[in-house]
C-alpha positions in Angstrom: -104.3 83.1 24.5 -102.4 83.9 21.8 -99.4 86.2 21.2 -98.9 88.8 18.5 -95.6 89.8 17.5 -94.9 94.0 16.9 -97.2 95.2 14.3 -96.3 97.6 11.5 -92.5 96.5 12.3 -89.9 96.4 9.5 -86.0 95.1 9.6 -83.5 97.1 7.5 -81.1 94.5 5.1 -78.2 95.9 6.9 -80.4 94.3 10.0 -81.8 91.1 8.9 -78.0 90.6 7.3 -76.9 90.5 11.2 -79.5 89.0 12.4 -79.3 85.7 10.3 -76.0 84.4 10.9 -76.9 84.3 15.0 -80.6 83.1 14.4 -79.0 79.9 11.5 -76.1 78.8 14.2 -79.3 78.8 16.8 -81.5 76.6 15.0 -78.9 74.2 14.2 -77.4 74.1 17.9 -81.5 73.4 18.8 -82.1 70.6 16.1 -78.8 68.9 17.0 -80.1 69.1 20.7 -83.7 68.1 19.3 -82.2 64.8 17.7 -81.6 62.9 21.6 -85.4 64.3 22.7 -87.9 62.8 23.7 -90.6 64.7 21.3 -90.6 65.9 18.3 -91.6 69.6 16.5 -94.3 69.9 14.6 -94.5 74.1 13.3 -98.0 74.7 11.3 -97.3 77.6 9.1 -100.6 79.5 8.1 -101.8 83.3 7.4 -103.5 84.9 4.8 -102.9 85.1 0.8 -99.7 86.4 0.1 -98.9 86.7 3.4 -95.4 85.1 2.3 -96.3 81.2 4.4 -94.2 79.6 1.1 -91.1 82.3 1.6 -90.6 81.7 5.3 -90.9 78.3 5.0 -88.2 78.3 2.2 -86.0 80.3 4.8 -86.5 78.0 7.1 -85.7 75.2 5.0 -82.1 76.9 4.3 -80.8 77.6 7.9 -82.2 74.4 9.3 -80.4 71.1 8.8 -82.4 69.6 5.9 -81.5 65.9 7.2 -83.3 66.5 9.9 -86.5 68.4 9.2 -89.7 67.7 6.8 -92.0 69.9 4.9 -95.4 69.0 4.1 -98.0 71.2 2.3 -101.5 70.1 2.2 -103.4 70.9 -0.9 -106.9 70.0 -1.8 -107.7 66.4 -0.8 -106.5 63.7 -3.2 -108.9 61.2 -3.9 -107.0 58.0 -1.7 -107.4 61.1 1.1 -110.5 61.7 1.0 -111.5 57.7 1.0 -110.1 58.4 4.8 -110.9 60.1 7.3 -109.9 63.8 7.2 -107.0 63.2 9.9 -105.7 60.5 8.2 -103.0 62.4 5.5 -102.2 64.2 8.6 -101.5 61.7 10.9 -99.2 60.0 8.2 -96.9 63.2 7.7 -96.5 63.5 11.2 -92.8 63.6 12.3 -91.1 60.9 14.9 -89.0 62.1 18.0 -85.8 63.8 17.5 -86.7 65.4 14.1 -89.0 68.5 13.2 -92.1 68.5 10.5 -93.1 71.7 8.4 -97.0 72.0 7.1 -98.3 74.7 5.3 -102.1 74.2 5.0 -102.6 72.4 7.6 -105.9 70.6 9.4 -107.1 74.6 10.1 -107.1 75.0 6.2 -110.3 73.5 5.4 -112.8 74.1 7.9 -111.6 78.0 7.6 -112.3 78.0 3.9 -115.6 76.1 4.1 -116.9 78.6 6.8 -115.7 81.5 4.3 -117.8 80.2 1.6 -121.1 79.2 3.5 -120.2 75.7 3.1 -120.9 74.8 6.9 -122.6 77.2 9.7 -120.8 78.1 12.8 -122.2 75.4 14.5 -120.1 73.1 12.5 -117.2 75.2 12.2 -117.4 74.4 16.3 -117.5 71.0 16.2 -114.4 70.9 13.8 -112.3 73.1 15.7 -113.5 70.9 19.0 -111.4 67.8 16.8 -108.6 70.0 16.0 -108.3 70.6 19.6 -108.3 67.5 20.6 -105.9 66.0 17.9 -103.5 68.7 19.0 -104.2 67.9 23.1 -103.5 64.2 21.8 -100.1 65.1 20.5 -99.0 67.7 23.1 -99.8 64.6 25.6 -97.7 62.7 24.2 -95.0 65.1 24.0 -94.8 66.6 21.1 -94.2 70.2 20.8 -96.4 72.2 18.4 -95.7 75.4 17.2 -98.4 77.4 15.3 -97.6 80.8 13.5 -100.4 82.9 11.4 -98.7 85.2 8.9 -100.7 88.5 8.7 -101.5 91.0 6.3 -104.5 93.6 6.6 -106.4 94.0 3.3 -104.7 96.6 1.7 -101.1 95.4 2.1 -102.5 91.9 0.8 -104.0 93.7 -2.6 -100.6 95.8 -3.3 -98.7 92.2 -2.3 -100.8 90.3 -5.2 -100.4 93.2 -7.7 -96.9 93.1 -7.1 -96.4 89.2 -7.8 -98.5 89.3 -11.4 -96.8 92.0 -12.6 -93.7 90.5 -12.0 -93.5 88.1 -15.0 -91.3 85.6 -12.7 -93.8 85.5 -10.2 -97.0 86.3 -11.6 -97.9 82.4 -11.9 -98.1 82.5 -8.1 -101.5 84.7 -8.2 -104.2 82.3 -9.5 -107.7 83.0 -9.6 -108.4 81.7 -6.2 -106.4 84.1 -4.7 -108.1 87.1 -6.5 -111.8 86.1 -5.0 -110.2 85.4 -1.8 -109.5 88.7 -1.8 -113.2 90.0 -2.2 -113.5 87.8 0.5 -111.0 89.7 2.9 -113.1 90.8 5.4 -115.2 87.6 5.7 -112.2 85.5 6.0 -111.1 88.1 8.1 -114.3 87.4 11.2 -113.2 83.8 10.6 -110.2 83.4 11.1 -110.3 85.7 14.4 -112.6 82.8 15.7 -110.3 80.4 14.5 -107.7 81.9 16.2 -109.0 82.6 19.3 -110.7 78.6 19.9 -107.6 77.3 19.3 -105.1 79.1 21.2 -104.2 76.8 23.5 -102.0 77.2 26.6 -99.7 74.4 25.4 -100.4 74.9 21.9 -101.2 79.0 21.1 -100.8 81.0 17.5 -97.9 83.3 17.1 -99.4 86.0 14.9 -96.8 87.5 13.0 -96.9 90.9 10.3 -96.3 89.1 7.1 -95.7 93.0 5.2 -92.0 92.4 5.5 -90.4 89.3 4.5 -87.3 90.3 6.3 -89.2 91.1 9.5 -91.9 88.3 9.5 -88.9 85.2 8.7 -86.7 86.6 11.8 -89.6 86.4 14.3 -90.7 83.1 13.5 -87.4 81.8 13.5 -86.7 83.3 16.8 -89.9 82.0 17.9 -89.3 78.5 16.7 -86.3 78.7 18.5 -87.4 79.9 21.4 -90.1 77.5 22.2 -88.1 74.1 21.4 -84.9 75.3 23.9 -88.1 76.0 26.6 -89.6 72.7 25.6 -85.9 70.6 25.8 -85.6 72.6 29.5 -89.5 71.2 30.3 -89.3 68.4 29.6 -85.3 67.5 31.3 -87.0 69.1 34.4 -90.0 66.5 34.2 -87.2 63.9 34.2 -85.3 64.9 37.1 -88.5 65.2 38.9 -89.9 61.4 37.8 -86.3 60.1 39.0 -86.7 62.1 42.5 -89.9 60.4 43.1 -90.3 56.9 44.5 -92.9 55.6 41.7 -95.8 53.4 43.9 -96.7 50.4 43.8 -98.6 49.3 41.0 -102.2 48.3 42.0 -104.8 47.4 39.5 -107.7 49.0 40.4 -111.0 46.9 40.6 -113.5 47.0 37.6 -116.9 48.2 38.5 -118.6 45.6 36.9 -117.7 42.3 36.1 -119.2 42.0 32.5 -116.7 39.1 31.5 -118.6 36.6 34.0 -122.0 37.7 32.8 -121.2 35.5 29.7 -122.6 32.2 29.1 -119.5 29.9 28.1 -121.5 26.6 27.7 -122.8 27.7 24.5 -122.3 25.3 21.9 -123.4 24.7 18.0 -123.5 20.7 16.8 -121.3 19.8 13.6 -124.0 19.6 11.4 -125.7 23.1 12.5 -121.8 24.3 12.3 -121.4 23.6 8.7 -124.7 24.6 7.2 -124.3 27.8 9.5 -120.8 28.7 8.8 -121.7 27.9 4.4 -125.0 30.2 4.8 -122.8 33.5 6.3 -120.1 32.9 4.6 -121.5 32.8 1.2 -124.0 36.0 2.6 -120.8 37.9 3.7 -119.3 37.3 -0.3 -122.4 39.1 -1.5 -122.1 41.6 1.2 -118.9 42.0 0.6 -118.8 42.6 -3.1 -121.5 44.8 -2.8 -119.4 47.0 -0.2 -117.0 47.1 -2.4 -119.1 48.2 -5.6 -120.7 51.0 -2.8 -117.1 51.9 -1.7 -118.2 51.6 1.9 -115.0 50.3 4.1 -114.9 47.8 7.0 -112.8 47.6 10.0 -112.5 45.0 12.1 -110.6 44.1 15.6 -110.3 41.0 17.6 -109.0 41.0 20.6 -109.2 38.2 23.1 -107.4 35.8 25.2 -104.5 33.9 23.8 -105.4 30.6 22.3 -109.1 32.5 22.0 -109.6 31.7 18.6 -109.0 34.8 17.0 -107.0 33.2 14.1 -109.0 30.9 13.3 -112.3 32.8 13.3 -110.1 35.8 10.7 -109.9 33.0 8.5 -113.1 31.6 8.3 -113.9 34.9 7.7 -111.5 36.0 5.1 -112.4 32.6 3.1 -115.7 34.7 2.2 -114.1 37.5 1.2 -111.7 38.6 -2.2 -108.3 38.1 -1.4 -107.9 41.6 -3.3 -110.4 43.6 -1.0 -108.8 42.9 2.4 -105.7 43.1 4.2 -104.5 42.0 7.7 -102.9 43.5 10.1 -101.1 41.5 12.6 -100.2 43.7 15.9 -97.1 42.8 17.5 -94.4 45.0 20.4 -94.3 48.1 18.4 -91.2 48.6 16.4 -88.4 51.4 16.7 -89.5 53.5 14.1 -93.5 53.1 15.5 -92.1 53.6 19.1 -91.0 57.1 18.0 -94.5 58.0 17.1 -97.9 58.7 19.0 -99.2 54.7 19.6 -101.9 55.2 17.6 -100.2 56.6 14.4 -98.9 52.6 13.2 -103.1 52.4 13.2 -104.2 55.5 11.2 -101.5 54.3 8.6 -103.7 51.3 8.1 -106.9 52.8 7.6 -108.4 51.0 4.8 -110.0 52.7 1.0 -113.1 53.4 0.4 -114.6 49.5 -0.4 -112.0 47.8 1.5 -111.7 45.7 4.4 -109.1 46.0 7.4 -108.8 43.3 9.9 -106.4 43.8 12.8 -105.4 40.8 14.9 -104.6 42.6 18.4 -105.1 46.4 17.9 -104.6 49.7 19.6 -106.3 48.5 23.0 -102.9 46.9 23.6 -102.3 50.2 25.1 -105.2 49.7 27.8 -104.2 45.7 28.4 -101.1 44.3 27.5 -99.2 47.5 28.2 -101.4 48.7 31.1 -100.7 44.8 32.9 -97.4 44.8 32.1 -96.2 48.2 33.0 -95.3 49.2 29.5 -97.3 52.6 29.8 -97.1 54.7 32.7 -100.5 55.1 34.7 -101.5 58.9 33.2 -100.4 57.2 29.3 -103.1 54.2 29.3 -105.8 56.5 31.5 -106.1 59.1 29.1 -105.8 56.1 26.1 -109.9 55.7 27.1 -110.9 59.0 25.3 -107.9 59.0 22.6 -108.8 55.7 21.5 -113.1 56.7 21.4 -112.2 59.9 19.7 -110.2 57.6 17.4 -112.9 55.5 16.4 -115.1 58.1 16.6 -113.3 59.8 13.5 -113.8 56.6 11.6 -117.2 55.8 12.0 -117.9 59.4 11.3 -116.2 59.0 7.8 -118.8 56.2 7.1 -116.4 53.2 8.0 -118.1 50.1 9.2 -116.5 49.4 12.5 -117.2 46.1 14.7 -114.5 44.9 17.8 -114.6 41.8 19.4 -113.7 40.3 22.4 -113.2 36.4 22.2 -114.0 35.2 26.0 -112.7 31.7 27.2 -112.4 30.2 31.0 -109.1 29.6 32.0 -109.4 26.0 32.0 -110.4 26.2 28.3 -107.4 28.4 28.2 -104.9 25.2 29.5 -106.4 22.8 27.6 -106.0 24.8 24.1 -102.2 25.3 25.1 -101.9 21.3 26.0 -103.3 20.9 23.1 -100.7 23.0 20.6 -97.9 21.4 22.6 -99.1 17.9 21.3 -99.8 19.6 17.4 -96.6 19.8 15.4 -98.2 22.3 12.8 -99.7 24.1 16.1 -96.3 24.3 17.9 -95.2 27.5 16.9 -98.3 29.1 18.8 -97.3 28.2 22.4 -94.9 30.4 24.4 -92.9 30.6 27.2 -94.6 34.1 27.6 -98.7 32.7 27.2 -97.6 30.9 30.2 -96.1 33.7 31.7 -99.5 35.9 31.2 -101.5 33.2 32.8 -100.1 34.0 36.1 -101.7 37.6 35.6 -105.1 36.5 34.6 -107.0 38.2 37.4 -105.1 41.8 36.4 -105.8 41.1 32.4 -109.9 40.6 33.3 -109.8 43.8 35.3 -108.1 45.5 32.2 -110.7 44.1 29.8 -113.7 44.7 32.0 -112.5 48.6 32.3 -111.9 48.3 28.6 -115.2 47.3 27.7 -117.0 49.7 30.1 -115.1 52.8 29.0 -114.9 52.2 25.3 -118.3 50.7 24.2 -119.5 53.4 23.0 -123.4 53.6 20.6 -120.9 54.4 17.6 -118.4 51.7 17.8 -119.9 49.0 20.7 -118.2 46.0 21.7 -119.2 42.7 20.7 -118.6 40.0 23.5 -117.9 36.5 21.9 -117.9 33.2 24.0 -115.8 31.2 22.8 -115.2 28.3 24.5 -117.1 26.7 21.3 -114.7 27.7 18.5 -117.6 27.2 16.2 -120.1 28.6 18.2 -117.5 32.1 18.4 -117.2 31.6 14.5 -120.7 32.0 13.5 -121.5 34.5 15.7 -119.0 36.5 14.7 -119.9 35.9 10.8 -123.6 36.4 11.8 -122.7 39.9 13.4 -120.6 41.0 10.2 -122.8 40.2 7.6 -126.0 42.0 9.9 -123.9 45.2 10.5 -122.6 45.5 7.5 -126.1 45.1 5.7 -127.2 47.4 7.5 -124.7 50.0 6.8 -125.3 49.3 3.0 -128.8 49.5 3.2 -129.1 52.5 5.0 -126.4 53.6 2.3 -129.6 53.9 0.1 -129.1 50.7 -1.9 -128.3 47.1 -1.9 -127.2 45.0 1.3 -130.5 42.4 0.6 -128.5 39.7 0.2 -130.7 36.3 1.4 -132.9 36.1 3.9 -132.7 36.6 7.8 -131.7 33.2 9.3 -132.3 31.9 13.1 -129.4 30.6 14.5 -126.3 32.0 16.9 -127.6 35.2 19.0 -125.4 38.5 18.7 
């Protein structure tokens, strides 16, 4: 589903001179409207060589208001973006609600060109548009309104378009060489982009294919288009409104886990002092080798803890950190998102912290807030946190993909463990700071939290990025098995990596 715009259509100067003025007082009215949305614009510009993407965008640029709108183009990957994860530069660009975001070159640039030149198969080219599809179903979901126009030009008017440009000596230095065997490429890029075009035409997200022959023509009907589709979208999405407030919202009932995994665990697990120290010496001086040699084979680590308060999770980050470079890792503590993250998709405060190639992210809480704290507490509606499940596994999906080692664990306690750790802080001056009002508060909801976590654990362990369940009633016990299963899955990653990660011996000891 896709719609094409008049082909072979031209608009006379005395026409486009009009035109403008009514199209530049529309777009403003709309972005003014825009700025007290809900969502945010994002407008992909893409099309052909020559097809005049850079001149449209410049048009658009004047008759929008430039406080409120960004412009991103996407050249070949730098080398701190290609240490990500192909989404990542993307994901970082992306505009918050209320404003509107310009890329030319955007994610469809690469796999298109790669397909071109016979650097993947169409088998691959599948799977890539499959991720664009559902980064874009992502976004749409949560709100945002994408708008994608492909600039056209059919072979002949894109030859006399390049000629034109070099010999015109103040715009020749916009043909380069790339261009000029893109060309000879024409009708291959052609057959590709047709597919491209036609897999990712979405309902709620489909390609405006526009003549790009005449400047004059081509900049009026995207603008009219752009137009168009944010004053539907503001309408859409007021309606949704007035229909959420007519309807009396249920009650909120937290639906039963299928399997109680959380009780399956072994809590009287314990490690002696002596065993504790030798134990926690051993990993911790294997994890500095393993660590070092990570960073020498610029293989990156991410790890998440998540747990009960007063779990341990602090403590066990900095047993683990004590092994590790102060210059090759970084923490990220997760709080209540802030304004400026609460404008964004939940998960874009996380893609900004995606660690380089050789380094090490830890987060302390993470994006599973969205399936616990804010599923419990009422923070995301029902449909936000149900569809979080496959967001959040396509998330981590991406990452492991890009050859990031990624481990999540879950540090288990009883609830009288739980009561005893807070009497405990109370009585601690140092360890005062940690006990709340609020950890009392989300005692009372302990039953609704282990539902959350159950389903958490069910739906998101996936082969690629499994949980680790920790039992931690044992601080030290938790500690060294959450060292042990660092150091073995990170030696593994950098052995199968095709060197190093033999750093000592196999030792008995904790189980993973």
């Amino acid at each position: 589903m896709f719609e094409i715009a008049e082909l072979g259509h031209t608009v006379s100067k005395a026409d486009y001179n009009e035109q403008v003025p009514e199209l530049r007082t529309q777009l403003l009215t709309v972005q003014q409207q825009l700025r007290s949305c809900d969502f945010s614009v994002l407008i992909l510009i893409s099309g052909v060589d020559g097809g005049g993407k850079g001149d449209v965008i410049n048009l658009l640029n004047e008759w929008m208001d430039p406080r409120y709108i960004r412009t991103f183009a996407f050249g070949t990957p730098s080398d701190e973006e290609k240490e990500r994860p192909k989404f990542w530069r993307f994901w970082r660009t992306l505009p918050p609600k209320g404003l509107t975001g310009i890329n030319v070159s955007s994610w469809y640039t690469e796999p298109l060109a790669k397909r071109v030149s016979g650097q993947i198969d169409d088998n691959a080219l599948q799977i890539e548009l499959m991720q664009i599809r559902q980064l874009e179903q992502e976004l749409i979901d949560d709100g945002m309104l994408i708008i994608k126009c492909w600039l056209h030009l059919k072979k002949d008017e894109q030859k006399k378009r390049l000629k034109a440009l070099e010999k015109d000596p103040e715009t020749s230095w916009m043909v380069t060489e790339r261009d000029r065997k893109h060309l000879k490429m024409y009708d291959d890029f052609a057959l590709v982009a047709e597919r491209v075009l036609t897999d990712t035409s979405t309902g709620d997200a489909p390609w405006l294919i526009v003549e790009g022959a005449d400047l004059r023509y081509s900049s009026l009907t995207v603008g009219k288009h752009i137009y168009n589709r944010i004053q539907q979208q503001i309408k859409r999405r007021e309606a949704e409104k007035i229909a959420r407030a007519a309807v009396k919202p249920p009650e909120h009932i937290m639906p039963l886990a299928q399997q109680n995994l959380l009780d399956s665990l072994e809590l009287d697990l314990t490690i002696d002092k002596k065993d504790y120290a030798q134990e926690l010496a051993f990993y911790q001086g294997k994890l500095n080798k393993l660590a070092r040699e990570a960073h020498l084979q610029k293989r990156s680590a991410i790890i998440v803890f998540e747990g009960w308060d007063a779990a341990g999770k602090g403590g066990a980050i900095r047993r683990l950190t004590h092994a590790v470079d102060a210059r090759a890792y970084q923490i990220i503590p997760i709080a209540a998102p802030t304004d400026e993250e609460k404008q964004h998709h939940y998960l874009w405060r996380f893609w900004r912290h995606i660690p380089r190639a050789g380094m090490l992210t830890i987060y302390d809480r993470s994006w599973y807030g969205r399936v616990l704290v804010e599923r419990v507490e009422g923070f995301a509606t029902d449909q936000e946190w149900q569809r979080a499940y496959s967001e959040i596994v396509n998330f981590e999906e991406a990452l492991v993909a890009h050859g990031i080692v990624l481990l999540k664990f879950w540090l288990h306690i009883d609830k009288d463990e739980q009561l005893r750790r807070f009497k405990e802080r109370e009585q601690i001056p140092y360890k005062q700071y940690k006990i709340t009002e609020e950890d009392y508060r989300n005692r009372e909801k302990w039953d609704d939290y282990q539902i959350a976590v159950n389903d958490m654990v069910t739906r998101t362990s996936t082969k690629a990025a499994p949980w680790v369940l920790v039992e931690a009633n044992d601080k030290k016990y938790g500690r060294i098995k959450i060292l042990k299963t660092f150091c073995e899955r990170l030696e593994k990653a950098l052995e199968n990596s095709g060197s190093g990660g033999k750093n000592g011996a196999s030792r008995s000891g904790v189980a993973t």
